[in-house]
C-alpha positions in Angstrom: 178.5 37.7 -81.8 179.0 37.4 -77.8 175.6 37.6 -76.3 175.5 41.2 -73.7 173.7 41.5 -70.4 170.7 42.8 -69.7 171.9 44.7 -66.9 175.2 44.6 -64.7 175.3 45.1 -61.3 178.3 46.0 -58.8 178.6 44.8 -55.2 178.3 41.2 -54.5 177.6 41.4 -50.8 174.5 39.7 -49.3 172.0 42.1 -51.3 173.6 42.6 -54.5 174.1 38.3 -54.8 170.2 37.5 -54.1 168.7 41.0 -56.3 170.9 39.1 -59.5 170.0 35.5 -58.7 166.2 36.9 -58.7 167.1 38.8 -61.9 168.5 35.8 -63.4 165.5 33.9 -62.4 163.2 36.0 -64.2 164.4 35.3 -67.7 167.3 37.6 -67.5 171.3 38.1 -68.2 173.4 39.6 -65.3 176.8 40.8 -66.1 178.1 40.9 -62.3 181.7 42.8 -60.4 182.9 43.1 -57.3 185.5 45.5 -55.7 187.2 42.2 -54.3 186.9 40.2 -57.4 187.3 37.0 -55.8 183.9 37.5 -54.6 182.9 37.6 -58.4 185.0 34.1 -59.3 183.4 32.7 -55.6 180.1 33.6 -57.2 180.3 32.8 -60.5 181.4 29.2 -59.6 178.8 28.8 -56.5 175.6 29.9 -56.7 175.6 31.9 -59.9 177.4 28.4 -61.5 175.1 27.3 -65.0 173.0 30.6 -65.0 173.3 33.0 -67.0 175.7 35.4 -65.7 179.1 37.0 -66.7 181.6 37.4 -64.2 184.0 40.5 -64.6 186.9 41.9 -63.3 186.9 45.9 -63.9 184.9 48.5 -64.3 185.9 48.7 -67.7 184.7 44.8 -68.4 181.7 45.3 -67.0 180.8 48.1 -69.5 181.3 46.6 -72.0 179.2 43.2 -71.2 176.0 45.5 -71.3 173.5 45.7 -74.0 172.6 49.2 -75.0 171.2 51.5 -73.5 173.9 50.0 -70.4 172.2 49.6 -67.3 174.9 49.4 -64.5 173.6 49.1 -60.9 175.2 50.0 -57.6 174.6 47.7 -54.3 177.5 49.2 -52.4 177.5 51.0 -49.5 176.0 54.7 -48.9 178.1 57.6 -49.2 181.6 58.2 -50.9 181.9 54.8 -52.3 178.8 55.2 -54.5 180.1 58.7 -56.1 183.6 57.1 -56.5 182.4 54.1 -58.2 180.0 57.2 -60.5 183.6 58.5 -61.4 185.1 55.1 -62.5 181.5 53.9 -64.6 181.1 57.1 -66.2 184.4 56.7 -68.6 183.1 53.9 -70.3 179.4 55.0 -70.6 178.0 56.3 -73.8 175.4 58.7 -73.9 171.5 57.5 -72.7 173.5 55.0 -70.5 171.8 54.9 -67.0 173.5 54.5 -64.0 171.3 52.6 -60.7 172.3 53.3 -57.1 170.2 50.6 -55.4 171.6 51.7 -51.9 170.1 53.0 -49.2 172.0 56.1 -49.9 170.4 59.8 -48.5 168.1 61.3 -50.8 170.0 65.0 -50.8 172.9 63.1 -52.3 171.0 61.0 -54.9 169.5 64.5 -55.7 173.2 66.0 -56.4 173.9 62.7 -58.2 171.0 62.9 -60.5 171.6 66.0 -62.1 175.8 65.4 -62.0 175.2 62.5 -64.1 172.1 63.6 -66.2 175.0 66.8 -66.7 177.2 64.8 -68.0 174.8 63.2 -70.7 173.5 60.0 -68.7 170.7 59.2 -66.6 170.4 58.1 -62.9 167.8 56.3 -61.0 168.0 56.1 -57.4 165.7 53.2 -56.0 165.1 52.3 -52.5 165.0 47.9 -51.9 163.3 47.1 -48.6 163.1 43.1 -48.1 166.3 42.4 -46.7 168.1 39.2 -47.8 165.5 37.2 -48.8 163.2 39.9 -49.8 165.9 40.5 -52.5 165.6 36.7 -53.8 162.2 36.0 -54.0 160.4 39.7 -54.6 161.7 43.0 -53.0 160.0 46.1 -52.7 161.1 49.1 -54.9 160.7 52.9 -55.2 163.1 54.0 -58.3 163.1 57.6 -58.4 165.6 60.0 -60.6 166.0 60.7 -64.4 162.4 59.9 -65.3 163.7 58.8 -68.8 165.3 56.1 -67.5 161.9 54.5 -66.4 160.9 52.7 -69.9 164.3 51.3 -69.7 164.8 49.5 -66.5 160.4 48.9 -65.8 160.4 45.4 -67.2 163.3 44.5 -65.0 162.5 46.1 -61.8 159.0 44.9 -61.9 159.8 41.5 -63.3 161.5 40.8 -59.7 159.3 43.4 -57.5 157.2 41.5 -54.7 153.8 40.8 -55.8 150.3 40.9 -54.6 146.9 40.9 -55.9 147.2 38.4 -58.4 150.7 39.5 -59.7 150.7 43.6 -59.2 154.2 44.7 -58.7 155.4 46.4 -55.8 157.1 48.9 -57.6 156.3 51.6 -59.5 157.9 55.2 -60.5 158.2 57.6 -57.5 159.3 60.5 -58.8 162.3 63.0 -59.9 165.8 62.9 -58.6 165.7 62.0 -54.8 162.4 60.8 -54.6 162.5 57.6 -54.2 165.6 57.1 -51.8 163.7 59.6 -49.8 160.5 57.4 -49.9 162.9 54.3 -49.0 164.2 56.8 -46.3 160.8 57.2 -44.8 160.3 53.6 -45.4 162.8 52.8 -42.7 161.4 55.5 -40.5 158.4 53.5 -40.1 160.3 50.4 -39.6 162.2 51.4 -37.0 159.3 52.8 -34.8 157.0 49.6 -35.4 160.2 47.6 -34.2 160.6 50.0 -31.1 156.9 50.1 -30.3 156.9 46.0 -30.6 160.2 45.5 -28.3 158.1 47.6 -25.6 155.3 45.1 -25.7 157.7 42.4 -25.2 159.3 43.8 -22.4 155.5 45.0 -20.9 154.4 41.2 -21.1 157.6 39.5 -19.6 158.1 42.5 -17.3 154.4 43.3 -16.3 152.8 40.4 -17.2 155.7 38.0 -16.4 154.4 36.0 -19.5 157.3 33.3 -20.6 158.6 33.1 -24.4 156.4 30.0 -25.4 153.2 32.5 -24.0 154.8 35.7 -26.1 155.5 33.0 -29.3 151.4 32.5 -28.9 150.3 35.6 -28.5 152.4 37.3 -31.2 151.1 34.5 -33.4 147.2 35.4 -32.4 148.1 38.7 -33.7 149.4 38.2 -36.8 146.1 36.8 -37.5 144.2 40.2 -36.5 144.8 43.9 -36.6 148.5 43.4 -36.2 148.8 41.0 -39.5 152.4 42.8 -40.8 155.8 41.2 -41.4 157.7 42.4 -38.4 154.7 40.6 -36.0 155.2 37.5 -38.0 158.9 37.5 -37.7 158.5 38.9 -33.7 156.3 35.7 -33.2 159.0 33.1 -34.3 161.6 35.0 -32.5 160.0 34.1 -29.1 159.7 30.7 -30.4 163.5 30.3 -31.2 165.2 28.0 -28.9 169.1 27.7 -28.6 171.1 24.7 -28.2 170.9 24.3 -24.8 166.8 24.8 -25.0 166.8 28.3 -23.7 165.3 31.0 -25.7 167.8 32.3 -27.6 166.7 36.0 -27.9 167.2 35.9 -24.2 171.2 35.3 -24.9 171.1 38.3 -27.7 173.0 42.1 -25.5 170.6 44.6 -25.4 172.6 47.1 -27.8 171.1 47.8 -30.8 172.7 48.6 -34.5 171.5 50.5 -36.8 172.7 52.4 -40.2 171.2 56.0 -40.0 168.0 55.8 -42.2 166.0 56.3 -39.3 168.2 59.6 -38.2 168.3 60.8 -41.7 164.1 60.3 -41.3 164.2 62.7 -38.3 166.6 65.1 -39.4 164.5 65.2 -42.5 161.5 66.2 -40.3 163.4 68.8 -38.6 164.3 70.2 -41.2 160.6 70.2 -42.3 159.0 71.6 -39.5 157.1 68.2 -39.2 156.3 66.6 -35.8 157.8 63.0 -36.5 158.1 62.2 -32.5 157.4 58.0 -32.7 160.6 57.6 -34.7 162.5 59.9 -33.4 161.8 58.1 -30.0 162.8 54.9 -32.0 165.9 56.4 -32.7 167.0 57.7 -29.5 165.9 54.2 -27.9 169.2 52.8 -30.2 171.2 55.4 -28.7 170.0 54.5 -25.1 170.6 50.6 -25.8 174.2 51.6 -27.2 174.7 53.0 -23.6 175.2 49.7 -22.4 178.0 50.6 -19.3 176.3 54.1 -18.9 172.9 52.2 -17.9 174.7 49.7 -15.8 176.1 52.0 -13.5 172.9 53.2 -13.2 170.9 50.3 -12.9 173.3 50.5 -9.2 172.6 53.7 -8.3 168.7 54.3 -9.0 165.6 51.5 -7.5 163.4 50.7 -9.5 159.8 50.5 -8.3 158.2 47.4 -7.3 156.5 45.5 -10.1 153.1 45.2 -9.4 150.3 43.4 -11.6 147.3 42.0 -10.2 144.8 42.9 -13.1 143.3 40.8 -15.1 146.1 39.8 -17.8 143.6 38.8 -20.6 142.3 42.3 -20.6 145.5 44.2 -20.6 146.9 42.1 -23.7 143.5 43.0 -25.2 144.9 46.7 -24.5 148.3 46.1 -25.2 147.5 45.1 -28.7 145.0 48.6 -29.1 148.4 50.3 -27.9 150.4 49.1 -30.9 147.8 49.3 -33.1 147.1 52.4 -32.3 151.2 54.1 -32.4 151.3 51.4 -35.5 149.1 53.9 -36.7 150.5 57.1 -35.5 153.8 56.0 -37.2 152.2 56.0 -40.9 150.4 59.0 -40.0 153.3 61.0 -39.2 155.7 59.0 -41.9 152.8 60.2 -44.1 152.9 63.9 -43.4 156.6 64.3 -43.9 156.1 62.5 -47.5 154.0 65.4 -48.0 155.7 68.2 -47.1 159.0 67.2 -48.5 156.6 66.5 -52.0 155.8 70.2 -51.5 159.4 71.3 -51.1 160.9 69.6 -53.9 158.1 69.5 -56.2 157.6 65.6 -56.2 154.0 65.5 -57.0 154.1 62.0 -55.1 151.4 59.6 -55.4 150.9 58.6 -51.8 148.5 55.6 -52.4 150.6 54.4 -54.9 153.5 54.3 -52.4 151.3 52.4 -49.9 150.7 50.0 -52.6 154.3 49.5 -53.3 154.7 48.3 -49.7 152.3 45.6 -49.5 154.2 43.0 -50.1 158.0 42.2 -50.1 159.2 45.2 -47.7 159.7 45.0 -43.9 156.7 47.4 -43.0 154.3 45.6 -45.0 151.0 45.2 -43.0 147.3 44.4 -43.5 146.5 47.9 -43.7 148.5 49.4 -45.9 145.3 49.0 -48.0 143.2 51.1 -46.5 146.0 54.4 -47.0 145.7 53.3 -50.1 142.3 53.7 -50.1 142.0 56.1 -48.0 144.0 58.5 -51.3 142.0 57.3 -53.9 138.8 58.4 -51.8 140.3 61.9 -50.9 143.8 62.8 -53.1 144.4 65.9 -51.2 143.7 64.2 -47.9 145.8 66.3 -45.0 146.8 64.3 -43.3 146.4 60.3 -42.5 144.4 60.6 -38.8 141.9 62.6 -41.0 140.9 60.0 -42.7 137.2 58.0 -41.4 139.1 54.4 -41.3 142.0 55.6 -39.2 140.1 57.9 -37.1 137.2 55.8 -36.4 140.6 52.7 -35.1 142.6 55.3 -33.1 139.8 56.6 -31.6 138.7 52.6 -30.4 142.6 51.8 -29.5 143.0 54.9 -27.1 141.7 53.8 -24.2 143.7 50.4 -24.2 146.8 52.4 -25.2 146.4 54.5 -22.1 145.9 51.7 -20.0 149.1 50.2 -21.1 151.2 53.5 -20.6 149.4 54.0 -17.6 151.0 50.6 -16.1 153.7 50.5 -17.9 154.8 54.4 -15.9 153.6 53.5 -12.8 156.0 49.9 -12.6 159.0 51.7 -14.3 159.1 50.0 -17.7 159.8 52.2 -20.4 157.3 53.0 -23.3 159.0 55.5 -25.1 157.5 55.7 -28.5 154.0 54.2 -27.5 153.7 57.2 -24.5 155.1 59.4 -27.6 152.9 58.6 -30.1 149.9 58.5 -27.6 150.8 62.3 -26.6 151.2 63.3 -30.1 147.9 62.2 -30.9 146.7 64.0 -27.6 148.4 67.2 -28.9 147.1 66.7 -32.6 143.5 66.6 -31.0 143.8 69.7 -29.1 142.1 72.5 -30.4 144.6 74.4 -28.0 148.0 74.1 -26.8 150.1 75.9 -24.2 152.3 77.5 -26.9 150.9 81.0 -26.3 152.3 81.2 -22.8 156.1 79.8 -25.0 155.0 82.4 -27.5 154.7 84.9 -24.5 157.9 83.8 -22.8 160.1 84.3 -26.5 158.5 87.6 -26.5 159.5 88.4 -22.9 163.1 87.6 -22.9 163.9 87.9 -27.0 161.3 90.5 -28.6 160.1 87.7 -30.9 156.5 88.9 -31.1 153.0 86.9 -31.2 149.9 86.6 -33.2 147.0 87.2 -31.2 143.7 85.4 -31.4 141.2 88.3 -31.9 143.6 89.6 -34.6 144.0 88.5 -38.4 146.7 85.5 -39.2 150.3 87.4 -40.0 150.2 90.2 -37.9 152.4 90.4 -35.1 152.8 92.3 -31.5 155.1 93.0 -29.2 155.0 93.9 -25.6 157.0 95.1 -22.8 156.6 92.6 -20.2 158.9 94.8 -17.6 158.2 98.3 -18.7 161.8 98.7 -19.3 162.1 97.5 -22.9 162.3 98.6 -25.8 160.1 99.1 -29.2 162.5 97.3 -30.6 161.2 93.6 -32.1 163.4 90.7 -33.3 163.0 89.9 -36.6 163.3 85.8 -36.3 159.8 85.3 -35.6 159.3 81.4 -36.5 155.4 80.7 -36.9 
């Protein structure tokens, strides 16, 4: 009798080819498609050749290569292509079957998928995979979220390949039901695209402010990595500057200033709009990709508008010293606020997520993973209904140390025209979080005096509302929008 697969998987791009050559590694059978099925033959005699894998060329083949209960996993890109290749799978699915979208696909759709397929008899899983190309060989990290059924079923694989730390604890684990985990991977890229912003900031603050060359930046980056800082994207940042190109000139200096990206971190702030939840650090991050993308816009500009005259005559050891407090510190702000939209959305779909946990699961393997990711783990198991991150004595007692650095550095950075848009962000959120009052009475008195939109008032009980005529000639007449 033909030997089946252990699990197929569909979408041999750069991804899907490492995740199954780390499946195969780990002891098990891969039945592997492709859309372009020369990819699969290409595959099957390169890399994949004398391991155990089974090339198809349908839909149909692929089914039926899988052991029962089928596991068939999707590493195709988000949006229509992952419902159209649901349609095609489901035919040849019998029921218990579970289908695995391993995309970075929006959580709202992997939470219409979920119940489309578990309506049709099967079972979905949704999982977030953060660890980019080789991340995906050697140990990704993984949030699987969906049918929670399916969990027993595909736990020895996913945590067979997971990332591990701690003397072999897997960076994966169950997130929770339908979206759950794409919307953890979601937030996952949140965070990752603020710590990248806040880093390209200091870069351009030391070769801008500091005038420091690449081989300075490799050194200092690398110092880091060895303190507060210690986190992939510091690591990666420090042998960026070291990078020379052929003709010996750093070659990060021959890279345009336009940046990419693939909408995880809009979904994030849309996501936090939604949810009432001040996510401002990312949201900077994102609009800093749309600024970059403005590439002719800022040209012109750049002819129309001086720019002050740079001027530095500090002492430079000291204001790295700062510079460092002011990434630590938004580094910080970044999780906090990542943190807060986890739980609200846990609230509003009934999640019940385990935020340690999820700190846990991104110790190792992802593209945020940083020294202390730890301590919010921690930071749970000490107090599981803690409010919010900032809360907590650890991060308190560092963002309260980093804050004078961090306004040194915007400080500078404003007065010489360099742009700090998530670390001035983040550094005014937390000035706003620690305010005991904010100006929003006199906004709450101006939406009363042109819309009728009521107040609270502060010698009056929460939930009851006033209204008054500002110019004598209004109305009694209130709006009934009121937004607290």
């Amino acid at each position: 009798m033909e030997k089946k697969a252990d699990i197929g998987l569909i979408g041999l791009a750069v991804m899907g080819e490492n995740l199954v050559l780390n499946m195969e590694s780990k002891g098990f059978s891969v039945a592997v498609y492709n859309r372009t099925t020369e990819k699969v033959d290409k595959f099957i005699e390169g890399r994949g050749a004398g391991k155990n894998f089974i090339g198809t060329h349908s839909i149909e083949e692929l089914v039926g290569a899988l052991a029962t209960p089928r596991k068939v996993m999707m590493l195709v890109k988000a949006g229509q292509p992952v419902d159209d290749f649901i349609e095609q799978i489901i035919p040849h699915l019998d029921q218990g079957d579970i289908i695995i979208d391993g995309g970075n696909s929006y959580f709202e759709d992997t939470i219409r998928r979920t119940k489309y397929v578990e309506g049709k008899g099967f079972k979905f899983v949704g999982t977030g995979v953060s660890g980019g190309e080789i991340g995906a060989l050697r140990g990704p990290s993984m949030m699987p979220g969906g049918s929670k059924e399916a969990w027993p079923e595909v736990k020895e694989i996913f945590q067979a390949i997971a990332a591990k730390v701690d003397d072999g604890v897997p960076c994966c684990d169950w997130v929770g039901a339908d979206g759950a985990g794409h919307f953890v991977k979601m937030i996952h890229n949140g965070i990752e695209y603020g710590d990248m912003q806040i880093i390209t900031e200091a870069y351009q603050f030391m070769k801008e402010v500091l005038g420091m060359s690449y081989d300075e930046m490799h050194e200092t980056f690398k110092k880091w990595n060895k303190e507060e800082l210690d986190s992939y994207l510091i690591e990666i940042t420090a042998d960026i500057m070291a990078f020379k190109d052929e003709d010996g000139e750093p070659m990060v200096e021959k890279i345009l200033d336009t940046a990419g990206q693939k909408g995880t971190g809009k979904w994030t702030g849309i996501a936090a709009m939604h949810l009432g939840v001040p996510l401002t650090l990312i949201g900077e991050s994102v609009f800093s990709r749309f600024l970059s993308a403005q590439l002719d816009l800022r040209a012109k500009a750049s002819e129309v508008f001086e720019a002050p005259e740079i001027k530095f005559d500090g002492d430079k050891t000291k204001m790295l010293d700062d510079l460092k407090m002011a990434l630590y510190g938004a580094k910080i702000i970044s999780y906090a606020q990542g943190y807060n939209l986890l739980m609200e959305a846990s609230k509003e779909h009934g999640w019940d997520l385990n935020y340690g946990a999820i700190a846990l699961m991104w110790r190792g393997g992802c593209i945020i993973r940083s020294a202390f990711l730890g301590d919010i783990n921690k930071a749970f198991d000490k107090a599981p209904d803690l409010p919010h991150l900032l809360l907590d004595s650890f991060f308190r007692d560092k963002v309260q140390a980093a804050q004078q650095g961090w306004r040194n550095v915007c400080a500078t950075a404003i007065s010489n025209g360099i742009p700090v848009p998530s670390l001035s962000s983040a550094l005014s959120y937390f000035d706003g979080f620690r305010s005991k009052r904010l100006p929003a009475n006199l906004l709450q008195a101006q939406r009363d005096y042109f819309g009728a939109h009521t107040y609270e008032r502060v010698d009056k009980p929460r939930g009851e509302f006033f209204h008054t005529n500002w110019t004598g000639e209004g109305a009694d007449t209130v709006s009934t929008a009121y937004n607290s």
